[in-house]
C-alpha positions, 0 to 999 in steps of 0.5 A, a space after each residue: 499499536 497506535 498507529 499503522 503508517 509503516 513497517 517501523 509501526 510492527 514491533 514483531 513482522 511474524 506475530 503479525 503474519 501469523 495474526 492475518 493467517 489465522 483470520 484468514 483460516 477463521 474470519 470472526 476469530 476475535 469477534 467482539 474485540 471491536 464491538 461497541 466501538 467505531 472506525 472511521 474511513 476518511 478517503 480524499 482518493 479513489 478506492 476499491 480493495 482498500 475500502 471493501 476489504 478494510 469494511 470486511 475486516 472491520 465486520 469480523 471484528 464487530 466494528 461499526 464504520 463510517 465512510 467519508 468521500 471528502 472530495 465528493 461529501 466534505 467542505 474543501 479542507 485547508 491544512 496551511 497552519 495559521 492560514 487566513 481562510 478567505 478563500 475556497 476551503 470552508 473547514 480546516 483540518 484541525 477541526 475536521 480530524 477534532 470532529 472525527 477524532 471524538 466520533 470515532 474511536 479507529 479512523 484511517 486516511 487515504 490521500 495520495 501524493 500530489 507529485 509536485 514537491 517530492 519533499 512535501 510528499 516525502 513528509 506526508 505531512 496530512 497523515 500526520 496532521 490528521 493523526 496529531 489532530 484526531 488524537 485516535 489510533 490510525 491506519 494508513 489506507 495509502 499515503 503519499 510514501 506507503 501502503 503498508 496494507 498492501 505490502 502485508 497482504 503482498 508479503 502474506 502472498 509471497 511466504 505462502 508460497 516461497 521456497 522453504 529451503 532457501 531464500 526467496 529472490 524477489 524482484 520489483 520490476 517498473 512498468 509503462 502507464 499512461 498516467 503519473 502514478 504514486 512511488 507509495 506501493 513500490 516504496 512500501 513494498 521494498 520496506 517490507 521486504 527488506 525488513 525479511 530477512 528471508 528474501 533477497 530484493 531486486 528493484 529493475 527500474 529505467 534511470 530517472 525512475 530510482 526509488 528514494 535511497 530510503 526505501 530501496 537501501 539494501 536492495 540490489 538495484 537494475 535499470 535492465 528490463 531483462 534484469 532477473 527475470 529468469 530466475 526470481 522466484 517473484 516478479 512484482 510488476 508496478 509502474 510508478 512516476 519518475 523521481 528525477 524530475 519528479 512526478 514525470 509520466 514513464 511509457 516506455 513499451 519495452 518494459 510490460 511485462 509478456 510470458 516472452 520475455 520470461 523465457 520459460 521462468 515459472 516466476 509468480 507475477 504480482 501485481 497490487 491492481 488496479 492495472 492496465 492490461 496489455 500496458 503494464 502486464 500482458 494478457 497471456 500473465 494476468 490470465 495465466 496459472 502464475 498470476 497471483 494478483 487475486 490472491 494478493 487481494 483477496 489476502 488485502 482482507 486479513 492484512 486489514 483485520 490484523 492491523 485493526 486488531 492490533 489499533 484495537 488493543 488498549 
């Protein structure tokens, strides 16, 4: 695999499942399959369980890591081609990348969407800059349309613990925030479940905020945030910015998530945290049996080595 941008990356979804399990149950399984050789982590966002769970996996596979802050470590980055360079950024991305691509032999990228274009954020033009630039395997760590490591280590989650005699009814359900967020993580993870042929999706969303047809094609899609709440096996609650217009900040209170509204459902909550408490998912959910939110990232862990593993391969 030369690169992990999306679900079309994985030529076989449950080889790769059955990879992040097995790592899971023996961590340092293929230690020494990255021995000798670097990964590059190159974040222009903010991290967490992307960062620390992508260097644990890294660890059981003997890889070296490097970490780079570019907002808070780098010269400011142009990605303009054929750009008159008088202004503040000091390096390009061509040699950036060059320089990093011939340091490392893995790198991955993170940078969100600027929420300004939804065409410029659709084309996620920086993750493919960097990789034509580094010439390395790549992982994607979020970009401005995916997270696939996310969604791997959300679907892990889901087919540990779905029904077996049935499918698996899932449901996506939009939530209020207080900033404008990125459609990476609800993108990705439609993609991945659609991809299952064992899971029957629903997205519930307000209008104005319908994920692009590209991602949510195949879904059964509401704008009720009462829509199949009772019945799914899995409610994965995320808030993301509006599509029309775009990048708008979405509030509306009638849609967090409370045990209320559940009506006696035993429905798993899920989230890809960080989340706002009592905002997006109310106390009573986070801090209840169901919530698997810890479990998902906990599972970030083995989603990450998988992939690496994968990169790794000649």
């Amino acid at each position: 695999m030369k690169q992990f941008f999306s679900r079309a990356d994985v030529a076989d979804g449950e080889t790769l499942l059955q990879q992040a399990r097995a790592y899971r149950k023996q961590p340092r399984l293929d230690f020494g399959l990255g021995t000798g050789k670097t990964l590059g982590l190159v974040f222009f966002n903010a991290s967490l369980r992307t960062r620390l769970s992508t260097q644990i996996a890294a660890r059981n596979l003997d890889l070296e890591v490097l970490v780079m802050n570019m907002n808070q470590d780098g010269w400011t980055i142009e990605t303009r081609e054929g750009a008159v360079m008088d202004g503040g950024a000091a390096e390009h991305l061509k040699e950036a990348a060059g320089v990093l691509g011939r340091y490392c032999d893995v790198l991955g990228l993170r940078s969100f969407a600027g929420l300004q274009d939804a065409e410029a954020d659709r084309a996620d033009a920086l993750f493919h800059q960097f990789a034509a630039y580094a010439g390395k395997p790549m992982l994607n760590l979020e970009s401005a349309t995916r997270h696939p490591l996310q969604s791997l280590a959300d679907w892990l989650t889901i087919r540990d613990r779905a029904p077996k005699d049935r499918k698996i009814k899932v449901l996506l359900r939009w939530a209020p925030h207080v900033r404008a967020l990125p459609q990476a993580v609800p993108n990705s993870f439609a993609e991945w479940m659609l991809a299952d042929e064992q899971v029957e999706l629903h997205i519930s969303q307000p209008a104005g905020f319908e994920l692009h047809p590209e991602f949510s094609t195949g879904a059964q899609l509401h704008h009720s945030p009462e829509a199949e709440l009772t019945d799914a096996d899995f409610i994965y609650v995320k808030n993301w910015s509006a599509t029309t217009p775009y990048g708008q900040i979405g509030s509306d209170p009638a849609w967090m998530l409370t045990e209320k509204q559940l009506q006696g459902s035993p429905a798993h909550i899920m989230h890809c945290l960080p989340v706002r408490r009592n905002v997006v998912l109310a106390d009573e959910l986070l801090d209840g049996p169901r919530a698997l939110h810890l479990e998902q990232a906990e599972n970030r862990i083995w989603a990450a080595q998988a992939a690496l593993a994968n990169l790794l391969q000649p």
